[in-house]
C-alpha positions, 0 to 999 in steps of 0.5 A: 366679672364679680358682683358684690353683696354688703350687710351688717351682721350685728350691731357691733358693726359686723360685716359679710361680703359676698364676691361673685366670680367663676371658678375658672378665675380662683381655681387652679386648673389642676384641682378643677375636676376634683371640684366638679366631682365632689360638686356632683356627688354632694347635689346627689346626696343632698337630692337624696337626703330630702327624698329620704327624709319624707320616705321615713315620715311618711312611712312612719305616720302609715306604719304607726297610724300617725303616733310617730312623734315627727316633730322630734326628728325634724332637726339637724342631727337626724338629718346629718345622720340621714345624710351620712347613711346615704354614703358608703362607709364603715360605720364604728357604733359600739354594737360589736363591743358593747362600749358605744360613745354614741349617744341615746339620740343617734342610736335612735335615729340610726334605728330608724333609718336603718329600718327604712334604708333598704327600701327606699334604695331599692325604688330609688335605685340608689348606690351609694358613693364613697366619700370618706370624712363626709361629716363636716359637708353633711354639717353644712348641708343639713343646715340647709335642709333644716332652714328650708324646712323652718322656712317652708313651715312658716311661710305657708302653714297659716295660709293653708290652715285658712285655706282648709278652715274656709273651705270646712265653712263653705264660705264661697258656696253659702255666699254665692247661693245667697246672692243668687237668691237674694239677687232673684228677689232684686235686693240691694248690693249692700242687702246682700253683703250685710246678710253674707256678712251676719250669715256666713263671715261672721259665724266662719270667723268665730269657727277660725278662731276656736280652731286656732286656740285648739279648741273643737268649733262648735258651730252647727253650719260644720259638717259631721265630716268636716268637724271631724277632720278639723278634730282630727287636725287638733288632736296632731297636738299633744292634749297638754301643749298650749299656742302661746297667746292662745294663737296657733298663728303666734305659736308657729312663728315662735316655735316652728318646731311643735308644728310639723305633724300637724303641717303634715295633717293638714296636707293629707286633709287638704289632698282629701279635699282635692284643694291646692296642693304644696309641699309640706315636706321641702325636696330639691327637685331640680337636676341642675346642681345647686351651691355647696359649702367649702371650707378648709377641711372640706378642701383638705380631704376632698380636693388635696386628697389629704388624710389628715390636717397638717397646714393651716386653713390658708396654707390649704386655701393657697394650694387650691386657690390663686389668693393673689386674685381679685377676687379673693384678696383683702378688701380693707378689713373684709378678708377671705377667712376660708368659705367660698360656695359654689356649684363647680362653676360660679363661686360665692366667696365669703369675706368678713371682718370677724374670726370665723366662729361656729356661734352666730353672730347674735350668739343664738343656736338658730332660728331667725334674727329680730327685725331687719333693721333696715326695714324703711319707716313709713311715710305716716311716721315721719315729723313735721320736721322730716316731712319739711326735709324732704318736701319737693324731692319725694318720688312716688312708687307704685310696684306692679307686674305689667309696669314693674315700677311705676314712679310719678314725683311729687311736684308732677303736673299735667303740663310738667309731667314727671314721671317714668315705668320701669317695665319688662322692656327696661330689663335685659332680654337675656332670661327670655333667650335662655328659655327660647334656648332650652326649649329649642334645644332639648333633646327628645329623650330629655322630653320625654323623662320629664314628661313622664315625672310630670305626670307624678305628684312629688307634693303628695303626702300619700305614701304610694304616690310619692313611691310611685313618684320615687320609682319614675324618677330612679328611671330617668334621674341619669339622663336628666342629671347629665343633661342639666349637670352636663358642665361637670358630668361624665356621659354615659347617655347618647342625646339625639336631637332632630335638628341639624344646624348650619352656620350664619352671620347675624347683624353682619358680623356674629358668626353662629353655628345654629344657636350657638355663638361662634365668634364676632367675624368679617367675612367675604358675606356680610349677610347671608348668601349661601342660597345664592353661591356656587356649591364649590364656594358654598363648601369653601365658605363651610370649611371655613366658618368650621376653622374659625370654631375649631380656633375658639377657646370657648369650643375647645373647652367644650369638646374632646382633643379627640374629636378636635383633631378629627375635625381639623384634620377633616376640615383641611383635607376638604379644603385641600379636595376642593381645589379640584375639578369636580362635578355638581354632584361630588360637591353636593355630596362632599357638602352634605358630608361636612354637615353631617360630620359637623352635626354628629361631632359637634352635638354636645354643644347643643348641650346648654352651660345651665349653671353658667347661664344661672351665673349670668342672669345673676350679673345681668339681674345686677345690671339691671338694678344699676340701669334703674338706678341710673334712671332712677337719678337721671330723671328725678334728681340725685337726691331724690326720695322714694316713697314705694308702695307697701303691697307685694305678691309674691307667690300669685299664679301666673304672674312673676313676683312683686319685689318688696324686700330685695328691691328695698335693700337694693335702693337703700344700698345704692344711697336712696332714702326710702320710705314705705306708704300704705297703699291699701286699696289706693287704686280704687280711690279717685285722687281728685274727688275721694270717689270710688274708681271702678272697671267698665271696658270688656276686652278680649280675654288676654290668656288664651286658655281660658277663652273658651271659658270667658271669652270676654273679661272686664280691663283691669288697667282702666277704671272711671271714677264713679263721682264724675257725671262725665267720665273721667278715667283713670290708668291704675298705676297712675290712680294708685300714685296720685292718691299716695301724693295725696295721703302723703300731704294729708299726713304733712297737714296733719302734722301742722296742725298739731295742737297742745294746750292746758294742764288740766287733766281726766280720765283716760279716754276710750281706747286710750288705756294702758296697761297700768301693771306692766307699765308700773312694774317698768317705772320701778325698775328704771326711774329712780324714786318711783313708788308704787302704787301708780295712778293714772290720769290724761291730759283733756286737750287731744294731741296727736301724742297721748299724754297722761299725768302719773302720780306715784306712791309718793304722789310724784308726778311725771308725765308719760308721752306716747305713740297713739294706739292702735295698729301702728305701719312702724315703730317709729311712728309719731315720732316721741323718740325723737321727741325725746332725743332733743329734749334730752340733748337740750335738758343735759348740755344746755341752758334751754328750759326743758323737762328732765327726761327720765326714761325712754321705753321702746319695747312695745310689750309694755303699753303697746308702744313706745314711750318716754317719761319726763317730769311734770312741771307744775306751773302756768300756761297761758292760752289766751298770750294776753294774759290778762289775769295778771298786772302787765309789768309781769306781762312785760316779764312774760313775753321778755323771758319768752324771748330770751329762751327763744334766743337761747335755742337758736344760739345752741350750736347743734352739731355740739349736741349731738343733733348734726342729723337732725335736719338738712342744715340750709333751703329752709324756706325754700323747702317750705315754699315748695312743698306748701306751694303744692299742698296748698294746690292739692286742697284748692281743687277739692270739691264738696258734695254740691261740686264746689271747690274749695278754691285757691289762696288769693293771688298766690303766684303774686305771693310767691313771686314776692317771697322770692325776690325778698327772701332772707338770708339762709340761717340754720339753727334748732327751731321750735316749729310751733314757738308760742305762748300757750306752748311754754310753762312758766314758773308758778310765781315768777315772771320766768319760763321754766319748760317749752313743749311740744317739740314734735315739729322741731328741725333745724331752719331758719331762726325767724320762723319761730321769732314771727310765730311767736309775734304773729298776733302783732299783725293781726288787725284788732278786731271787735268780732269775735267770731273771727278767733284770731287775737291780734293787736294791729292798729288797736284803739286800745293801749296794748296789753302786751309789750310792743313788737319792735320792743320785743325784737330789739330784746331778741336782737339784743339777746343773741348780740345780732344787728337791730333792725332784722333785714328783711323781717316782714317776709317772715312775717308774710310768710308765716301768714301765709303757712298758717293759711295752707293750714286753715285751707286744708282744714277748709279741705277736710271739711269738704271730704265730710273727714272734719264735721265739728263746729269749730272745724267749720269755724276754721274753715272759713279763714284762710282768705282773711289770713292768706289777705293779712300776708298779702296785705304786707306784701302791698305795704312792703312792694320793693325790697326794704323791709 
């Protein structure tokens, strides 16, 4: 059985694969127990070299009172030489002749360890094997250690420095006295944590800080002894080393390797302080044999026995391997290239579709890589365009440990429930049986040595502990090493095990041998009658059941020839005898005597296949994630979205780890489209009335050590909203999903009402600066032209995309568009590369008015984030599409080349450009009604803070009912999504547009969205109150200022070479009254929530009757289907 990994490798489309299969399926049989010795002897190794390598430090730092430069030996060449010294061999350095080829740094390392090595072996009780030409498996082995120590370093170093840093401050003490004194005297909660957070937070922040630029805190709350060990801390860096970006935490990202003395500091301080123990130092304390890395060489001297390399890498792989299996065969371009990893059972075999090369794929040394580049984007970052795609299909996640998965689709309702958990029970139960086995199955003298090792600390940082830890191991290692390597080990111990196993039928056809499984057998019983037969046919039964093992392949594997043919000979003779005439008592006794016998042979196969059940949980881990799948599209759709919550802990006691990263890459593998949503503190937030949600029911306490403690503690999956004068209460995992549907259609609102207006400009705004040096310096080297110095002003009118005028040394202007500031969940957020990516596919293949781009920048170390330069267009923009300043001939010239430029954008054959992805290319307004249709039932429901709602859109499922009976034809073409006078700029002096803006909304949809955006004012009734806002045009008593609409529509009919009139044109018109009004309401909503407070806000906020009436008026106008 195999199972298959994928993943590029670089962006020149490099790719690995990884094929899971068994040894017993590649390996040829004869060159199996040269591979299970190896195996052995390397893991034993391996296990040394990590316990070596922290018996050195730590002996080192003890020795010469922590001068020792630790820092300069973790690395791979002195762990390759600690590795090699721990082998039997002659070693050729020179020392004897004086004409050493070594080099400085070996000799050094040699030195070192030569100092220790004859103490460590004897507490380790270590012998070293013989393994000649070991250096090529030390390379690959000591790559391992080094990773596992770059990883530890980073992962852990940051959070264990705050550790100590708060416990220094005495944060949790100082907090919990003042809220015991300030609770005494009956302030308030919010009292208490303002004084908490002015007296202890802030002052603990400062000191953290200090502490993290090398400096000595100077704050007074420190004790003389904690200032002193954080000095101590400190002075583990050389004085003339500096964090760059004055950051320790920046600092040991960048360079791991300057951190690890004071890594070492800081777990000795931490064990002073009696605060949660961890590894500094990685060791390998499992028995059970881990993966190894084979290559050519490797199988050439250690499995072939070869001295000396005389056939090429496949030749060599062919005479250890069977290349015609399945596993090992090409795979279109991924081949087998000659490097498989296993641990003498299950095999890893790698396939690529590159020349091995001992460069990495990047071309670097080590370290890890740049951002994954399959990271999902978050929800916040999408378009309006994106959002319009995948409205309707979006299902919610909220990962968590009781329900693994929690997932609710976006259109789920009370009555239309669409939902579904992924929990334990979901998942195969094969983990938990192994665990039952083992813990069943292990032998007394198993118990007792790891009993024995865990009464020692393997963590310790203090040298006689972790001597006194070495020595307890040596004792026992033996007896554990061939009990969890038993698949692969000679014995030499004698596992007694108090329990005496009988044969069964389980489920009427599964024939075991106590836990172990025999083979699927139909019997004379097909349950379990022994109790009630006759000793003659009880006896009968068992040298039966006992034939039918001894037959099993499996079995036969697992024991001697010797002891096969003492049980089958006994067995036959004992079938043979109980043909006879014989008393009670000779049958029982003959009966006991084949239990016995049975028990005593067959002990070993209570000895449990360790790495093949590894390999197992491995496929069933598989299966699982394919059963999730399955369900996954069974119950939402196969062209489901997810959107999963962000939040994962991986490392919480008692508690197995949230996936995050692995189930990411699983689902995105499996073809889901995927995005991430920030969930912060989204279960304690009330969906329906933005209140806060809190715990109230106490429960017996659920762990069973902790309830003499705390017998009762408060439910932590049921909260109740505290807005509710009538509890309402919530599920958590159902809270959490509820608001993250409500966040994503608040980011959807957001994007519709995204507004861009003027020319006009001022200074930049607060907390919109630039870094003008940086960005100066980025513009002479990539826009052609460009003279310093540079002057920066802003556009006055907000959008959701900062924009500012440059003016150059030349007094070039251009116009720079930008992601907002602040701390930004993706790179892609705000979207101006795709902003950039359409008018740059526009301005260069066709004859669409656009600015020219420039440059676009997606290096964040410029301004903060990323950003496109294109030219300023000086020119008009109309805000008010009357245009009243000017005679209406010119007018009339206006609006016609509005129209011939929207003609121009929808007769752009996209798929030409270059923009085939730009958008899902049919179900336009199908999408739209769906996902307004339930923003707009989102907002209906919102209550302010008197209680009342904001209230539903008038006769909406009339609307909709409508909408689909007269729906237009589907169309797909670019779209503008927000096409509109005051978004154009036309030429200073003639009657033509020169720019169209704002392109933040485009897609590819329907062409008539645009056309009736556009003339929408052409159905707004004319009105003489002017606190309504809306221009409009219909039934005016006034002559138009402004060509007629049918005038315009016949030019854009004309234009494209399409049929005059549009078939079915009032519904787009109907329609995008009725988009507008999902806006007003949801501006309506905000206001509500107190998250919109301007005049103007509420002035809007009152609309969306009237205009929700003007799309309803033309559905009474139009009932039947000419339109």
């Amino acid at each position: 059985m195999t199972e298959e990994e994928s993943h590029p490798e670089s962006s020149t489309e490099r790719r690995i694969m990884t094929i899971k299969s068994t040894i017993q399926n590649i390996w040829k049989s004869n060159y199996i127990e040269p591979l299970h010795k190896l195996v052995d002897i390397t893991n034993h190794l391996v296990t040394h070299t990590y316990f070596f390598i922290k018996y050195i430090f730590l002996q080192e730092m003890k020795n010469t009172n922590e001068a020792f430069d630790m820092n300069a030996y973790v690395n791979k060449k002195f762990f390759v030489e600690v590795f090699l010294s721990l082998i039997e061999r002659q070693v050729r350095d020179g020392a004897k002749t004086g004409k050493s080829r070594l080099g400085n740094d070996v000799l050094l390392f040699r030195a070192l360890i030569n100092a220790h090595k004859d103490s460590y072996f004897r507490l380790a009780k270590y012998t070293p094997p013989k393994l000649t030409n070991a250096q090529q498996i030390a390379l690959y082995e000591c790559e391992k250690i080094h990773t596992a120590y770059i990883n530890n370093i980073r992962k852990h170093f940051g959070n264990r420095l705050r550790m100590f840093l708060n416990f220094c401050c005495k944060i949790k003490q100082r907090s919990a006295d003042i809220r015991t004194r300030m609770t005494k005297a009956r302030y308030s909660e919010a009292n208490i944590r303002d004084v908490i957070y002015r007296t202890v937070t802030q002052p603990s922040n400062a000191i953290k800080d200090q502490a993290s630029q090398k400096l000595v805190p100077s704050d007074s709350s420190l004790s003389s002894e904690h200032l002193g060990q954080v000095e101590s801390f400190l002075a583990m860096y050389p004085a003339e080393y500096n964090f760059q970006k004055s950051s320790i935490y920046y600092d040991l990202k960048a360079n791991p390797q300057s951190h690890f003395k004071a890594f070492y500091k800081l777990t000795e301080l931490c064990q002073l302080n009696n605060l949660k123990n961890f590894h500094c130092f990685p060791l390998r304390t499992s028995f059970v044999p881990a993966y190894m890395t084979l290559d050519a060489k490797i199988a050439n001297y250690h499995i072939l026995k070869n001295k000396s390399m005389k056939e090429d890498k496949m030749t060599i792989w062919g005479l250890v391997c069977d290349l015609q299996n399945k596993a090992m065969k090409d795979q279109g371009t991924l081949k087998f290239h000659g490097t498989i990893e296993t641990d003498g059972i299950a095999a890893s075999v790698l396939k690529q579709n590159f020349p091995t090369s001992r460069k990495r794929p990047g071309g670097g040394e080590g370290g890890s890589g740049g951002e994954d580049e399959d990271q999902p984007q978050y929800v916040e970052s999408l378009t309006m365009a994106q959002h319009q795609e995948i409205q309707g299909r979006c299902v919610l996640i909220d990962p968590n440990r009781r329900d693994l998965l929690f997932c609710m689709k976006e259109s789920s309702t009370i009555s239309r429930k669409q939902l579904y958990r992924h929990t334990q029970v979901c998942r195969n139960k094969q983990l938990r049986h192994f665990k039952k086995l083992q813990k069943k199955l292990k032998p007394e003298s198993v118990r007792l040595a790891e009993l024995a090792l865990s009464e020692t600390k393997s963590s310790s940082v203090d040298s006689v502990a972790f001597v006194n830890y070495v020595t307890i191991r040596a004792e026992h290692e033996d007896i554990l090493y061939e009990y969890y390597g038993n698949e692969t080990a000679d014995f030499t111990q004698d596992f007694d095990w108090d329990i005496k196993h009988e044969f069964n039928i389980r489920n009427q056809k599964n024939l075991y041998w106590g836990h172990f499984f025999i083979a699927q057998y139909k019997g004379l019983f097909p349950e379990n009658c022994i109790d009630t037969l006759d000793d003659r046919t009880n006896l009968q039964l068992q040298i039966n059941y006992l034939e039918v093992m001894l037959s099993q392949s499996h079995v036969k594997k697992r024991i001697s020839q010797d002891i096969l043919d003492r049980l089958s000979l006994f067995a036959s003779e004992t079938f043979i005898w109980s043909q006879r005439n014989h008393t009670q008592e000779d049958l029982k006794e003959k009966l006991n005597e084949t239990e016995e016998l049975v028990n005593s042979e067959l002990k070993l196969l209570n000895l449990l296949p360790f790495r093949k059940m590894r390999f197992s949980l491995k496929v069933y881990s598989k299966q699982n994630d394919a059963n999730l799948v399955r369900s996954l599209r069974s119950k939402f759709g196969a062209d489901c979205v997810l959107i999963l919550g962000n939040w994962s802990a991986p490392t919480t006691k008692f508690h197995e780890p949230i996936r995050n990263k692995g189930l990411i890459k699983m689902l995105q593998k499996n073809g889901f489209t995927l995005f991430l949503i920030d969930e912060f503190k989204t279960s304690s937030v009330c969906p329906d009335c933005e209140g806060g949600l809190q715990k109230f029911k106490t429960i017996p306490n659920p762990r069973p050590y902790q309830r003499e403690k705390m017998p009762k503690v408060t439910c932590n999956g049921l909260l109740k909203c505290k807005n509710h004068s009538t509890p309402k209460l919530w599920n958590r995992d159902v809270a959490a999903v509820g608001k993250n549907v409500s966040i994503h259609f608040l980011f959807i609102l957001e994007q519709m009402t995204t507004e861009q207006k003027g020319q006009s400009t001022s200074n930049i705004r607060s907390g919109h600066e630039l870094n003008q040096e940086k960005l100066e310096v980025y513009l002479l080297k990539h826009v052609e032209g460009f003279k310093s110095p540079l002057n920066i002003s802003q556009f006055q009118f907000g959008q959701s995309n900062p924009t500012y005028l440059l003016k150059d040394g030349n007094q070039q202007q251009y116009v720079l568009r930008k992601k907002p500031p602040g701390a930004l969940l993706s790179s892609t957020a705000h979207a101006v590369e795709r902003e950039y990516r359409i008018i740059h596919a526009l301005g260069t293949k066709t004859d669409v008015p656009v600015p020219k781009v420039y440059v676009l920048c997606e290096d964040i170390e410029v301004i903060g984030t990323p950003f496109y330069v294109m030219e300023f267009l000086a020119g008009r923009i109309y805000e008010d599409c009357r245009m009243l300043s000017i005679p209406f001939e010119e007018r009339k010239q206006l609006w016609f080349s509005a129209i011939e430029t929207l003609a121009k954008l929808h007769r752009v054959d996209f798929k030409a450009i270059g923009l085939e992805t730009y958008g899902r290319h049919s179900g336009f307004y199908d999408r739209q009604m769906k996902s307004l249709g339930k923003v707009s039932q989102a907002q209906a429901i919102t209550k302010d803070e008197n209680g009342n709602t904001v209230g539903p859109i008038p006769r909406l499922d009339e609307m909709f009912a409508w909408f689909r009976k007269n729906q237009v034809k589907d169309q797909a073409t670019i779209v503008h999504g927000d096409f509109k006078i005051d978004n154009m700029i036309f030429h200073p002096t003639e009657p033509r547009v020169i720019g169209v803006l704002d392109w933040e909304l485009s897609t590819i949809g329907h062409p008539l969205s645009d056309l009736s955006n556009l003339l929408q004012p052409f159905y707004v009734p004319a009105s003489d109150d002017a606190s309504f806002g809306m221009l409009g045009f219909k039934n005016s008593k006034e002559p138009l200022p402004v060509p007629e609409a049918n005038e315009l529509i016949q030019h854009y009919c004309t234009t494209l070479g399409q049929p005059y009139p549009i078939d079915r044109w009032m519904f787009a018109v109907s329609f995008s009254f009725f988009r507008l009004a999902v806006i007003l309401q949801g501006i309506a909503a905000r206001v509500a929530r107190k998250q919109a407070s301007s005049a103007q806000a509420r002035s809007y906020a009152d609309r969306f009757r009237p205009v929700a009436k003007m799309g309803l008026d033309i559905i009474d106008d139009h009932p039947g289907s000419k339109l």
